[in-house]
C-alpha positions as CSV (number, residue, x, y, z in Angstrom):
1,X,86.3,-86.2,29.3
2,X,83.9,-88.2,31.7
3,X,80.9,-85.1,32.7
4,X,80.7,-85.1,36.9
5,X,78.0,-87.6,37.2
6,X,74.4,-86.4,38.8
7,X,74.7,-88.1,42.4
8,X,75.4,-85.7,45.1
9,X,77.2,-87.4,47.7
10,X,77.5,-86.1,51.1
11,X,80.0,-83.6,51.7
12,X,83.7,-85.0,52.9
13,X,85.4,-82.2,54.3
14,X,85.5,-80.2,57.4
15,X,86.3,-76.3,56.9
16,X,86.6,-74.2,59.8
17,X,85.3,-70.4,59.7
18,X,83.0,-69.3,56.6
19,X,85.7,-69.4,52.8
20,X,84.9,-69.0,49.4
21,X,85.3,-69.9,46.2
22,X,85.5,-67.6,43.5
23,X,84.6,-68.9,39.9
24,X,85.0,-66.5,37.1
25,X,83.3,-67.8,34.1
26,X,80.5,-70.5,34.0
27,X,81.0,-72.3,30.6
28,X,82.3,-76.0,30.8
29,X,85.1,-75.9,33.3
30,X,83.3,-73.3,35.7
31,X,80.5,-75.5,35.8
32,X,82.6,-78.4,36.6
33,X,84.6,-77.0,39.2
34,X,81.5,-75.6,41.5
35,X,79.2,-78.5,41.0
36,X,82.3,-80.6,42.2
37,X,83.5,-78.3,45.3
38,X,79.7,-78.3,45.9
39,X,79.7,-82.3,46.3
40,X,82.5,-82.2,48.3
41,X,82.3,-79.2,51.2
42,X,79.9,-78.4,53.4
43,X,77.4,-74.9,53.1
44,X,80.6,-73.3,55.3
45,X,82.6,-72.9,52.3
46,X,80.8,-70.8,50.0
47,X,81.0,-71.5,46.4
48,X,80.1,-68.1,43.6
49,X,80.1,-68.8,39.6
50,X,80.2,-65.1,38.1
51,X,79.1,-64.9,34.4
52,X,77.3,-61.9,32.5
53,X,75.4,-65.1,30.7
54,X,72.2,-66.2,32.0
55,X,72.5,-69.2,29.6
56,X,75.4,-71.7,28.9
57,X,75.4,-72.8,25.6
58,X,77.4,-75.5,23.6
59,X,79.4,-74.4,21.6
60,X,79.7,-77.8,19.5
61,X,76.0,-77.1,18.6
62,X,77.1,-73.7,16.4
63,X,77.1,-75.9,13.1
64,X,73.7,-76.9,13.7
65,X,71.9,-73.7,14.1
66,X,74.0,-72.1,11.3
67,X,72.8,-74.5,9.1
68,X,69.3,-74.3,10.5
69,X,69.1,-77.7,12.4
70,X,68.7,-76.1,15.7
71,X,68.1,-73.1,17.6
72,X,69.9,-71.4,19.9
73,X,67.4,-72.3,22.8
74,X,67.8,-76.7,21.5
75,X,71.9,-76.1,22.2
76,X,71.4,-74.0,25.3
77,X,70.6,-74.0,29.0
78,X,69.9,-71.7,31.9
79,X,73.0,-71.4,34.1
80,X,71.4,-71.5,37.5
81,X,69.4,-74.9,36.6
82,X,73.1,-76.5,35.8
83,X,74.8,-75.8,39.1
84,X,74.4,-77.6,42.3
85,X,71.9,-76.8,44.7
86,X,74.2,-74.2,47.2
87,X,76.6,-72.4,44.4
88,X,75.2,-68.9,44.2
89,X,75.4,-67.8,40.9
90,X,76.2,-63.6,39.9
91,X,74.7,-62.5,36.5
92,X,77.3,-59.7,36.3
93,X,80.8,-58.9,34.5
94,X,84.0,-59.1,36.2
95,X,86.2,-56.2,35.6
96,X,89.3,-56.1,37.8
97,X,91.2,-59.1,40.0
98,X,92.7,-58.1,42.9
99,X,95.1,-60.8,43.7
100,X,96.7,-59.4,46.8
101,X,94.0,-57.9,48.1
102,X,91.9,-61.5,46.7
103,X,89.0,-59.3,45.5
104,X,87.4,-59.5,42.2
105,X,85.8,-56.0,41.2
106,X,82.3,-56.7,39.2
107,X,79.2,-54.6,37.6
108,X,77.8,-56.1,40.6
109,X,80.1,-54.7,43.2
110,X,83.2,-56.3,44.7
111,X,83.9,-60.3,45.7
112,X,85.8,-61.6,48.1
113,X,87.4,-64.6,47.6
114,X,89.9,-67.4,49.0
115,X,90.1,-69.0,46.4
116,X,90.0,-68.0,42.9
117,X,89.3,-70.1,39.5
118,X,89.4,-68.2,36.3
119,X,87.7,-70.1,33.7
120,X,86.5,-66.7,31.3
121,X,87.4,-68.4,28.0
122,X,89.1,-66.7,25.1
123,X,87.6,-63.3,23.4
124,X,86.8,-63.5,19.9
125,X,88.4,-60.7,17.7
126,X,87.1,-60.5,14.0
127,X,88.4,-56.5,14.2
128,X,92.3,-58.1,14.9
129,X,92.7,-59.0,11.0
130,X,92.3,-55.6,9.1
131,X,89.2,-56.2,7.4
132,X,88.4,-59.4,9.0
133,X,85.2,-57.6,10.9
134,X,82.9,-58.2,7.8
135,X,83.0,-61.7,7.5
136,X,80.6,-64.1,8.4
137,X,81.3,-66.4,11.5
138,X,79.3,-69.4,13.2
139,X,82.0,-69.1,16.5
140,X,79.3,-67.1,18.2
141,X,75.5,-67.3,18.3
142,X,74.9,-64.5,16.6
143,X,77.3,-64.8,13.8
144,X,75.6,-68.9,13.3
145,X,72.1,-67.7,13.5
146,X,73.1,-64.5,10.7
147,X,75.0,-67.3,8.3
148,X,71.8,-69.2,8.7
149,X,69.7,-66.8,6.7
150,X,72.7,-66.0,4.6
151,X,73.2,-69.7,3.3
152,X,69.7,-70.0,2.5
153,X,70.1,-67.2,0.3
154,X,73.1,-68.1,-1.2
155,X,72.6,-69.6,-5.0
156,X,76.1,-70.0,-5.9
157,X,79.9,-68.9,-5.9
158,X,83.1,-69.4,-4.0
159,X,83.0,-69.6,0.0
160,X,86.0,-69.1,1.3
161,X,86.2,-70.6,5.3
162,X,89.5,-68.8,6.9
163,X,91.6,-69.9,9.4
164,X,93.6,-66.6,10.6
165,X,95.3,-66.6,14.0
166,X,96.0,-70.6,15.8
167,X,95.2,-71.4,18.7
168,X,91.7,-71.6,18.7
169,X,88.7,-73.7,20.2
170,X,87.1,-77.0,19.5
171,X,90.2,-77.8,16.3
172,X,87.7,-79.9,14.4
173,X,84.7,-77.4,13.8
174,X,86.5,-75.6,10.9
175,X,86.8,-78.7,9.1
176,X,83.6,-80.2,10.3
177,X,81.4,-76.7,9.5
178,X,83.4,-77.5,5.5
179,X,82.1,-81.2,5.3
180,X,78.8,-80.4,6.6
181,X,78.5,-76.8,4.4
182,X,79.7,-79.4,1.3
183,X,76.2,-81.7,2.2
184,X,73.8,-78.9,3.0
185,X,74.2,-77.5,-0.7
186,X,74.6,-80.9,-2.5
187,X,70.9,-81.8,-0.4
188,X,69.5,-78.4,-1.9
189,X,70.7,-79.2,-5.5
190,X,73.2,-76.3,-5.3
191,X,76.4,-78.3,-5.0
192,X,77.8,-78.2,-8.6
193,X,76.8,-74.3,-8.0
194,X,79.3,-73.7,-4.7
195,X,83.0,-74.1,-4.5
196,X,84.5,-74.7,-0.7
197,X,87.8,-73.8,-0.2
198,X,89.1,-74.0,3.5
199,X,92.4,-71.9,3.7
200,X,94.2,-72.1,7.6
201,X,97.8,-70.4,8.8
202,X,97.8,-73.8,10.8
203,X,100.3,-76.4,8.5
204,X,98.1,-79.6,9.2
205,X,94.7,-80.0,10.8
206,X,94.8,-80.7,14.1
207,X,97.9,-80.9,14.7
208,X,97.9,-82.3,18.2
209,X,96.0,-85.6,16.6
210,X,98.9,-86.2,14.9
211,X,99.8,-87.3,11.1
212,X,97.2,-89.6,11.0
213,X,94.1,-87.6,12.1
214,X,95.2,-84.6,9.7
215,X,95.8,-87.1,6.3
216,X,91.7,-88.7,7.5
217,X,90.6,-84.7,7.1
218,X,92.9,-84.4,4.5
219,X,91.3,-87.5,2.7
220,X,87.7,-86.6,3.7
221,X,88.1,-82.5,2.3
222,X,89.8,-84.2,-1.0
223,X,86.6,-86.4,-2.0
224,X,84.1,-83.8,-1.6
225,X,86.7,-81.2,-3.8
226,X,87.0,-79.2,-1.2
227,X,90.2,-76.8,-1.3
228,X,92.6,-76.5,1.4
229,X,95.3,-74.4,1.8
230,X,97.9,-74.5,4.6
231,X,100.2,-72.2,6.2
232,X,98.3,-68.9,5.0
233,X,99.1,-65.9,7.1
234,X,96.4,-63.5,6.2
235,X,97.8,-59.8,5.8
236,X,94.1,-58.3,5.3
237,X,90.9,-58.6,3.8
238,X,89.8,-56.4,0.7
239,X,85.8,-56.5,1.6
240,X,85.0,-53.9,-1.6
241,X,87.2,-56.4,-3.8
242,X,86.1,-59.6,-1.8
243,X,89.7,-61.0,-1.8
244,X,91.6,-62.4,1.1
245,X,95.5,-61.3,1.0
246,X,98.0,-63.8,2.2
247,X,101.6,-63.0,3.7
248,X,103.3,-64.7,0.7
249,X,101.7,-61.8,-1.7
250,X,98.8,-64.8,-2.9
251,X,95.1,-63.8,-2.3
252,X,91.9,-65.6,-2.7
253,X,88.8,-64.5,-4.3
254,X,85.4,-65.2,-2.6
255,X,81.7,-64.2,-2.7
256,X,81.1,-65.1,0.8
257,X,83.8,-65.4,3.5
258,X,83.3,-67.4,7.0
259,X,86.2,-66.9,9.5
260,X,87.2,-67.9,12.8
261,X,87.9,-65.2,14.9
262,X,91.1,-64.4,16.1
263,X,91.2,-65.8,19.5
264,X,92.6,-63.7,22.7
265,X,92.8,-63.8,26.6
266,X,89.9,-61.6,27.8
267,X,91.7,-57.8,28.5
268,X,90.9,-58.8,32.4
269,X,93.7,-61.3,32.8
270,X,96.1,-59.2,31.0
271,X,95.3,-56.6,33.6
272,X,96.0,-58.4,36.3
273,X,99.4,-59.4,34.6
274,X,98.5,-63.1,34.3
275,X,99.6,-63.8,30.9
276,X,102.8,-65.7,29.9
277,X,104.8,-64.8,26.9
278,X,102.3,-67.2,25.0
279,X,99.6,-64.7,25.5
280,X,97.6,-66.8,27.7
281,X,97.9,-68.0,31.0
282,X,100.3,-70.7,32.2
283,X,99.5,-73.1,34.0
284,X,101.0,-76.0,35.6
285,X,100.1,-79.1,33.7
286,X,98.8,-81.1,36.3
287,X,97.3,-79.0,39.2
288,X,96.0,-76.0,36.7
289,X,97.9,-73.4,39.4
290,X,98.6,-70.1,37.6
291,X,102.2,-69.8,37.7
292,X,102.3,-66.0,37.8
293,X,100.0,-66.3,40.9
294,X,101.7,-65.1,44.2
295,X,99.6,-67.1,46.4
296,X,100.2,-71.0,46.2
297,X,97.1,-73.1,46.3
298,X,94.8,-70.4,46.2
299,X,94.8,-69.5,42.5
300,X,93.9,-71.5,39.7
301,X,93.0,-71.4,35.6
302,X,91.4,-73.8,33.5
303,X,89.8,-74.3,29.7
304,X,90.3,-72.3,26.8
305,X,92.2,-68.5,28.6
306,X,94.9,-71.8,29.7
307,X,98.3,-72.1,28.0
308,X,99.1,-75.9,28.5
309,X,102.4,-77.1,26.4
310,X,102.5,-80.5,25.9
311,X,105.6,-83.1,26.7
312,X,105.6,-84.9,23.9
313,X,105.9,-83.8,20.0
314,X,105.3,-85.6,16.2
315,X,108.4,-83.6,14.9
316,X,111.5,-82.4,17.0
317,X,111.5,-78.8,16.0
318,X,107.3,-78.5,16.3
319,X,106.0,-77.5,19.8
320,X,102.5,-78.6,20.7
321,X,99.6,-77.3,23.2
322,X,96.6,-78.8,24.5
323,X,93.7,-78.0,22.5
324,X,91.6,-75.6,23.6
325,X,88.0,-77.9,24.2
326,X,85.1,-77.5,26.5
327,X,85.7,-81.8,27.4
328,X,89.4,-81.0,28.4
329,X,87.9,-77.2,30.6
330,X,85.5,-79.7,32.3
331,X,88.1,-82.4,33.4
332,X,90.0,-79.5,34.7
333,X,87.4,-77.7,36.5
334,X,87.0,-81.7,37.8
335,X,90.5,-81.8,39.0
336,X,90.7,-77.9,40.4
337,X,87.3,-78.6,42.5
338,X,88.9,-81.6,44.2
339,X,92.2,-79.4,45.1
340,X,90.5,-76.6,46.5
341,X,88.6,-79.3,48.3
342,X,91.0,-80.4,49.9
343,X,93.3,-77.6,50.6
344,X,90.1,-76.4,52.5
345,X,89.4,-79.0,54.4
346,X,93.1,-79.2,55.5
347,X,94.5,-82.3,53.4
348,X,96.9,-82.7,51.1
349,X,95.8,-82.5,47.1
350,X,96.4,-85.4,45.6
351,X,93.7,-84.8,41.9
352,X,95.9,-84.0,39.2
353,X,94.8,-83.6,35.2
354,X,95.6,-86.3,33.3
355,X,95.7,-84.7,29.7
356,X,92.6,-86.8,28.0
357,X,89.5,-85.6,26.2
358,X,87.4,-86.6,23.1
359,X,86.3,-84.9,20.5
360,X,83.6,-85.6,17.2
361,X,83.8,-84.5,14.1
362,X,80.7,-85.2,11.6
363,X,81.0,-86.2,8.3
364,X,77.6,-85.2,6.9
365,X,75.3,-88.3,6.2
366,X,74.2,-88.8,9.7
367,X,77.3,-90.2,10.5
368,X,80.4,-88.7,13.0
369,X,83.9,-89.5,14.4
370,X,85.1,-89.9,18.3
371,X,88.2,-89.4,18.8
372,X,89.8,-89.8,22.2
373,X,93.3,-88.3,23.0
374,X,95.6,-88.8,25.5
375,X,98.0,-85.2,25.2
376,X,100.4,-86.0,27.6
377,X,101.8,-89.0,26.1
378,X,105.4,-89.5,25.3
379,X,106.9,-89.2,22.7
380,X,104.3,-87.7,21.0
381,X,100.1,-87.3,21.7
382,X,98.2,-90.5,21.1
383,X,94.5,-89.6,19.5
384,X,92.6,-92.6,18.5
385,X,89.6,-92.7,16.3
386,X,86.9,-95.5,14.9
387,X,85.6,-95.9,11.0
388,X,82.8,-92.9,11.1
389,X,78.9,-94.3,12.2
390,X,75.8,-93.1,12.9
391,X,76.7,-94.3,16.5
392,X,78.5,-92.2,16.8
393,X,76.5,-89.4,16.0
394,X,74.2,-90.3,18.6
395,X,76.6,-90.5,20.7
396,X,77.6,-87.0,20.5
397,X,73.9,-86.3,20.6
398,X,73.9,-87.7,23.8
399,X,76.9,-85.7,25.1
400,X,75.1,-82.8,24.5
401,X,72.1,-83.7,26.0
402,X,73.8,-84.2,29.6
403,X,75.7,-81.0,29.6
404,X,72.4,-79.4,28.9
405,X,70.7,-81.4,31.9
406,X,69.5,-79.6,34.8
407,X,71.0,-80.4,38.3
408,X,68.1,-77.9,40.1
């Protein structure tokens, strides 16, 4: 997805009396959403990012500091510097949404709001596998920085990357964090001493890329001899017998396991009885309005805590959802800014989402793939890529770079 761009044009709109905008969460698509309801209303309509985070961080940049490429300050920025100048930003936690009374309860004390975007992301749950809590991780800061110390320890054995619970954020980084694992050893002359085996309960990578993007993995997994297992349910994990046991009655031995975490809708939004029988909130496709939301225009949810099913599908009987990505919680937060500014101003919304977003995937040796997808094609997604480059790489470089540039 195209980032906002860094001109501030003059506000458009004409509110009358003081409103407000509510955003909870300010990763990707909070960001987006204030900084463009910022651009496009005057100081009258008051715009509030709450987030216990003083720092937004991208996430894509996990890999890098688990392998020891970067630290958590290089793929990190302070909140406040990102926003607009005018969005009031609330270090503090939300705890309760009050959607009738349009309150959100925080550590902070209550906000009012008139309109609400919930853009919280999804809570990461190593303790929802039995046994899954002692595994190693690079899906949060802490978890990267720990495997960073742990991989430089590690002489030799089997690694084990799991896959448990679907859907989960950013698709690729599994497979890329495996291709990038397979280089870092072979570069410290411990690659004939490691054996990689990625085992997922999904039944093709990235499935919303379609056949084509899952046989490339596929192919690039296969010439490094890196296993990879598909459609493994995991019934628990024996940590005294390091062994992972699978649904079917298989297990898989390991000497050091990395997982992602089970992903869930913050306990917030389930609550407030937001959740669809998906366990995340639905949305409508195109305006991001919560459908479970009583008051029409007023509440919206974007990025990863977002349940978005897709029109189109590869195979009849196969159902697919937008994946979860901090390009496609941007261009919503893009398209939710631009409704609320124009309910608020009295005009007619006309910004709907249109289903697109990129994503890279590096392939070790300095070198990465861009894919861009358009979801809501018929009949099924379209995701296409280029040969891997170095360009490439630097072009992702460079994507990082201006979502970590300041805007104050």
């Amino acid at each position: 997805m195209a980032q906002t761009s860094g001109a501030t044009p003059a506000p458009t709109g004409t509110v009358h009396g003081t409103t407000q905008t509510v955003i909870l969460g300010g990763g990707f698509g909070g960001l987006a959403a204030a900084n463009t309801l910022r651009r496009a209303l005057p100081r009258a309509h008051a715009v509030t990012v709450i987030d216990p985070s003083r720092r937004f961080l991208v996430g894509a940049g996990k890999t890098w500091v688990m392998l020891g490429e970067r630290k958590f300050e290089e793929i990190s920025a302070d909140r406040a510097r990102l926003l607009e100048p005018g969005v009031a930003l609330l270090s503090a936690e939300a705890t309760a949404i009050d959607l009738a009374g349009r309150t959100v309860q925080t550590t902070a004390g209550p906000v009012r709001w008139d309109y609400l975007v919930i853009a919280m992301g999804a809570a990461l749950r190593l303790d929802a596998v039995p046994g899954l809590d002692g595994a190693h991780t690079f899906y949060t800061v802490e978890g990267a920085e720990q495997l960073r110390t742990v991989l430089a320890g590690f002489a030799g054995g089997e690694i084990a990357l799991l896959i448990p619970k679907a859907p989960f954020k950013c698709p690729p980084a599994p497979y890329e964090a495996a291709l990038l694992l397979h280089e870092y050893f072979a570069k410290r002359g411990r690659g004939g001493a490691v054996k990689l085996n990625l085992y997922t309960v999904e039944g093709t990578p990235m499935a919303t890329a379609g056949p084509e993007m899952g046989q490339y993995i596929r192919g690039e997994l296969a010439s490094r001899g890196i296993g990879f297992f598909t459609q493994k349910a995991v019934a628990r994990v024996d940590q005294a017998g390091r062994k992972i046991e699978f649904a079917d009655g298989s297990n898989a031995a390991y000497d050091l396991l990395i997982a992602v975490p089970p992903h869930e809708a913050p306990a917030i939004v389930k609550a407030a009885n937001l959740l669809g029988p998906s366990g995340w909130i639905a949305v409508d496709p195109r305006t991001l309005e919560i459908k479970a939301a009583p008051a029409e225009g007023r509440v919206y949810a974007i990025g990863d805590i977002t349940s978005v099913p897709l029109p189109g599908r590869f195979k009849p009987e196969v159902p697919l959802s937008l994946p979860k990505a901090g390009v496609m919680a941007a261009a919503q937060g893009e398209v939710v800014g631009q409704r609320i500014a124009s309910l608020a101003s009295g005009q007619t919304p006309t910004a709907a989402f249109a289903g697109e977003g990129f994503c890279y995937l590096e392939l070790g040796g300095a070198c990465a793939v861009k894919a861009n997808g358009a979801f809501f094609s018929l009949p099924h997604p379209v995701m296409s890529k280029q040969p891997p480059s170095r360009e490439q790489l630097a072009d992702k470089l460079a994507w990082v770079a201006r979502s970590l540039a300041p805007r104050r």
